[in-house]
C-alpha positions as CSV (number, residue, x, y, z in Angstrom):
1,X,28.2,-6.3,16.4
2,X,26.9,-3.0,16.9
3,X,23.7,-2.2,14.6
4,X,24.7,0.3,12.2
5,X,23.6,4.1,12.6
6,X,20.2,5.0,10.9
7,X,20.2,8.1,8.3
8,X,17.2,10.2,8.3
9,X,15.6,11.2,4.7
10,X,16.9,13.6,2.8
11,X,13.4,14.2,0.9
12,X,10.0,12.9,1.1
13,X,10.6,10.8,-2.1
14,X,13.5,9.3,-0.8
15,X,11.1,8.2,2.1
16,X,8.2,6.3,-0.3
17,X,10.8,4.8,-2.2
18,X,11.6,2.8,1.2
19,X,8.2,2.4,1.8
20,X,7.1,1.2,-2.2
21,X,10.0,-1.1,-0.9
22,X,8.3,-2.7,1.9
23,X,5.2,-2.6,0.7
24,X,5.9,-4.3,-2.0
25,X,7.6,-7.5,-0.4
26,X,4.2,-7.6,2.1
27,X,2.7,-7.6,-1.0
28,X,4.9,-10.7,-2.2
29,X,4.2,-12.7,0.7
30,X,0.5,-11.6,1.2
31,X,0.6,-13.7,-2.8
32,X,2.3,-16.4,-1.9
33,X,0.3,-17.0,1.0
34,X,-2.8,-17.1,-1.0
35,X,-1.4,-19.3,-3.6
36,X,0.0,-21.8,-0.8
37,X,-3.9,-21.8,0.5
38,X,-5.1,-22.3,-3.0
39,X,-2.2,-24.9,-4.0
40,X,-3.5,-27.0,-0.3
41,X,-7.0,-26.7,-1.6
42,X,-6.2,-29.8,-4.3
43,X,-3.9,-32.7,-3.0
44,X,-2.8,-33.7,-6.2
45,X,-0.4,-30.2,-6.1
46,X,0.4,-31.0,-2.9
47,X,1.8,-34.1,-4.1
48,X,3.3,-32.7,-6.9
49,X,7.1,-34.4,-7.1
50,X,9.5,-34.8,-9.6
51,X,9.8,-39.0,-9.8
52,X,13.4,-40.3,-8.8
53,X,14.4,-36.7,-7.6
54,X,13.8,-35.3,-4.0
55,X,12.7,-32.0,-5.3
56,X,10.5,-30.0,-2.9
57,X,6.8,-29.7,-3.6
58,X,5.4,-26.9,-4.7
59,X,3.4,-26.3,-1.1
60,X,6.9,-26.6,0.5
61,X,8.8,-24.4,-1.6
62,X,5.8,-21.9,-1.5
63,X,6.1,-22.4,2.0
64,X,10.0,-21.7,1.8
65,X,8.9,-18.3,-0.1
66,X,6.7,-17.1,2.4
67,X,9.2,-17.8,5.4
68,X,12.3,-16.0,3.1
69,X,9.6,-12.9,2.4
70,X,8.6,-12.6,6.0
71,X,12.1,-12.3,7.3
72,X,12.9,-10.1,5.0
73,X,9.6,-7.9,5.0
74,X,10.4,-7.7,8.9
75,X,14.0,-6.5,7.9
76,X,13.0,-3.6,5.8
77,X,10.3,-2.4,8.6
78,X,12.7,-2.5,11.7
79,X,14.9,-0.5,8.8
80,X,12.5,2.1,7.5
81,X,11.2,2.5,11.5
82,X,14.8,3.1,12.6
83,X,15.6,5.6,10.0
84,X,12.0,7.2,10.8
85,X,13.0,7.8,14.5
86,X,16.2,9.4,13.2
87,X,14.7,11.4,11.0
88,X,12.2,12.5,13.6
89,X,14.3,13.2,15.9
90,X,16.7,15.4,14.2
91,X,15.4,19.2,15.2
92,X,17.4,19.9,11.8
93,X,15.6,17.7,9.6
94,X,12.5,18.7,7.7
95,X,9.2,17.2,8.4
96,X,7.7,14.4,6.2
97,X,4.8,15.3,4.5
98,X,3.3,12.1,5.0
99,X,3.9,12.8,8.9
100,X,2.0,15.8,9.1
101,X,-0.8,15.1,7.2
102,X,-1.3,12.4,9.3
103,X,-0.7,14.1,12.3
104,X,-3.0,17.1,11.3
105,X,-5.8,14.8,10.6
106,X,-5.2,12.2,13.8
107,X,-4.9,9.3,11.2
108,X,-5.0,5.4,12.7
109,X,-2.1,3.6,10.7
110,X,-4.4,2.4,8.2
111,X,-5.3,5.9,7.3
112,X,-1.4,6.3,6.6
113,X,-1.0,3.2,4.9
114,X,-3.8,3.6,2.4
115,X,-2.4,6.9,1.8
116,X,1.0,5.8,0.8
117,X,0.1,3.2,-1.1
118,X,-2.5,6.2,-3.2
119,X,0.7,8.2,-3.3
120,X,3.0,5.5,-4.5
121,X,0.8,4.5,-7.4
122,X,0.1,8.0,-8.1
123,X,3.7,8.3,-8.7
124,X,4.4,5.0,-10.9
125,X,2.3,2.8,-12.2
126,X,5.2,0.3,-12.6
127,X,6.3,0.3,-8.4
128,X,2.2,1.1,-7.6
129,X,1.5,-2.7,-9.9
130,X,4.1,-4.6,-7.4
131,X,2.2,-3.4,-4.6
132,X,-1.3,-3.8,-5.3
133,X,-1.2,-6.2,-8.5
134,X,-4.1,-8.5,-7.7
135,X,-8.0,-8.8,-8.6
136,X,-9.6,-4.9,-9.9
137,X,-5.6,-3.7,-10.5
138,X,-5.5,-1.6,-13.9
139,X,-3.2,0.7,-15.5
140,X,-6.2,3.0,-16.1
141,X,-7.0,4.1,-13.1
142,X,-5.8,4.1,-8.9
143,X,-5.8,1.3,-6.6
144,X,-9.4,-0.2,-5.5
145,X,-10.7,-0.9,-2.2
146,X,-10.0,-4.6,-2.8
147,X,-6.4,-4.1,-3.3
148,X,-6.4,-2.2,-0.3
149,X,-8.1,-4.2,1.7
150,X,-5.5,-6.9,0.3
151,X,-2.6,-4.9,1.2
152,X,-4.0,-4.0,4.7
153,X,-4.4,-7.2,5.6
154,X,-8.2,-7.1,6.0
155,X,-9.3,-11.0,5.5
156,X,-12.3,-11.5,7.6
157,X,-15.8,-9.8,7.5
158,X,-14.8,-8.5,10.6
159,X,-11.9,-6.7,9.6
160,X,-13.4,-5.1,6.5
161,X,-16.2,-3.9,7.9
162,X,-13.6,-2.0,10.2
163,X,-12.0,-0.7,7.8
164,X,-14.8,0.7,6.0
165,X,-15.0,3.4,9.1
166,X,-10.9,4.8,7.7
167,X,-12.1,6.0,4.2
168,X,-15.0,8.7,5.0
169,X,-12.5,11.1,6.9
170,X,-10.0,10.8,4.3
171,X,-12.6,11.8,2.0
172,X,-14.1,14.6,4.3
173,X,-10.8,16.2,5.1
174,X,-9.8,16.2,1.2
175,X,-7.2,13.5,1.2
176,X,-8.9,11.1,-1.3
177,X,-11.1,10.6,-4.0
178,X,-13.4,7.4,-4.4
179,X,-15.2,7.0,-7.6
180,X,-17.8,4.6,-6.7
181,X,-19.4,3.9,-9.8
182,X,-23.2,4.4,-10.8
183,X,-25.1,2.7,-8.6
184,X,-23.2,3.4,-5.1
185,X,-24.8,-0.3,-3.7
186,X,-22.7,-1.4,-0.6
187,X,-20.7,-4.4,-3.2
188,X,-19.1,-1.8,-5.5
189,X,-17.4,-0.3,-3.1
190,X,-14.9,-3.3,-3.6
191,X,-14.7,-2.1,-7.2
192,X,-14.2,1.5,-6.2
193,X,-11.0,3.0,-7.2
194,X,-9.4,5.0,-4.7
195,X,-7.7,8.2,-5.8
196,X,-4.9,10.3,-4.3
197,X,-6.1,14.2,-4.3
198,X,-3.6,16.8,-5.5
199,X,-3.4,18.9,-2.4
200,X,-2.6,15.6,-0.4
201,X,-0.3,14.6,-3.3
202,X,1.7,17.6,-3.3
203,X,2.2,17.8,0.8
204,X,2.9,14.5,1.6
205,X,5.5,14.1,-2.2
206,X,7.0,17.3,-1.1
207,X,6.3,19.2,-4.2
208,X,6.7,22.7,-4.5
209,X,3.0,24.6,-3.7
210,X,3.2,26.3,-6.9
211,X,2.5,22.1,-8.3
212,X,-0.7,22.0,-6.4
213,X,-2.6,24.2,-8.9
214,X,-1.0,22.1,-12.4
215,X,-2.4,19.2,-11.0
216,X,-5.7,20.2,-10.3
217,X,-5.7,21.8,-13.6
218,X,-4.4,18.2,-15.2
219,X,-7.4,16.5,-13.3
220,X,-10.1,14.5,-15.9
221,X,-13.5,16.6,-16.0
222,X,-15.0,13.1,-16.3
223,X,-13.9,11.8,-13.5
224,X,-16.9,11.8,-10.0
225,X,-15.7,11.6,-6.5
226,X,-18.3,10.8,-4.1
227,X,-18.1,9.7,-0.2
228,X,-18.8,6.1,0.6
């Protein structure tokens, strides 16, 4: 059967709600992965039956989750990439903002990841929870760089110190804010919450220039944003 024509966005929004989408189902798996590592740490869960029934254990039916998630997570990314080369390559379409800031700046796809997920939670606090809820995740301020390491996928030493390298240029170039707390000592970082700025808001959400200037205005005086 032939696969089904891709529709390019019709608005920058449109575009991150697919992404909050897919995000948050990487998110899903990435937790049920750590709870089938943690539920394998004690044998007595992974013995966990229901006597005279042939109910599946919890390890197996977190297992069954994670297989279910990544099928689908794989779906929605082979969707959002198809309807991305549409969009791109429709000399009629607009550009996403998310696009050219990346583009302007010669962002890795970390870079662009990290700044989606700032966007999303900047946007909703309720979609921005399903993608980053985990350890240092509160209502009261952005994501951490925990959570994003979580969400990028960064599990060994190796990978995190790698990672460390994507956040000073995002930070030079004006694209995010990163409170790092009092003391700035190399182990708060991971408690460091990572901020959206409005200028980077407003291009990559599509808002009207004219927005820029509310937000800034809007911004907490209390709030200290310093380079890691």
């Amino acid at each position: 059967m032939p696969e089904q024509q891709s529709i390019p966005f019709a608005t920058d929004g449109e575009y991150l709600t697919e992404e909050a989408t897919y995000l948050a189902t990487l998110a899903r798996r990435i937790t049920n992965q750590q709870r089938l590592r943690d539920l394998l740490v004690d044998d007595l869960h992974a013995q966990d039956r229901v006597i005279g029934t042939h109910e599946p254990t919890a390890v197996e039916a977190c297992r069954c989750n994670i297989e279910a998630l990544i099928e689908q997570e794989r779906d929605l990314r082979h969707s959002l990439d198809q309807r991305l080369t549409a969009h791109r390559a429709d000399p009629q379409r607009f550009r996403l903002g998310l696009d050219v800031v990346c583009e302007e700046h010669a962002l890795p796809p970390e870079a662009r990841t990290l700044l989606a997920v700032a966007t999303i939670c900047a946007c909703s606090k309720e979609v921005g929870e399903q993608i980053v809820d985990g350890p240092g995740w509160s209502f009261y301020g952005g994501p951490t760089v925990e959570n994003l390491y979580r969400i990028l996928g960064a599990t060994s030493l190796d990978s995190r110190l790698r990672l460390r390298s994507v956040f000073p240029p995002l930070i030079r170039n004006g694209l995010i804010a990163v409170d790092v707390g009092r003391s700035g000592y190399p182990e708060d970082r991971l408690g460091s919450r990572v901020y959206i700025t409005s200028a980077a808001f407003v291009r990559i959400t599509g808002l009207a220039p004219e927005d820029e200037g509310w937000l800034d205005g809007a911004q907490s005086s209390g709030r200290r944003a310093r380079q890691g």
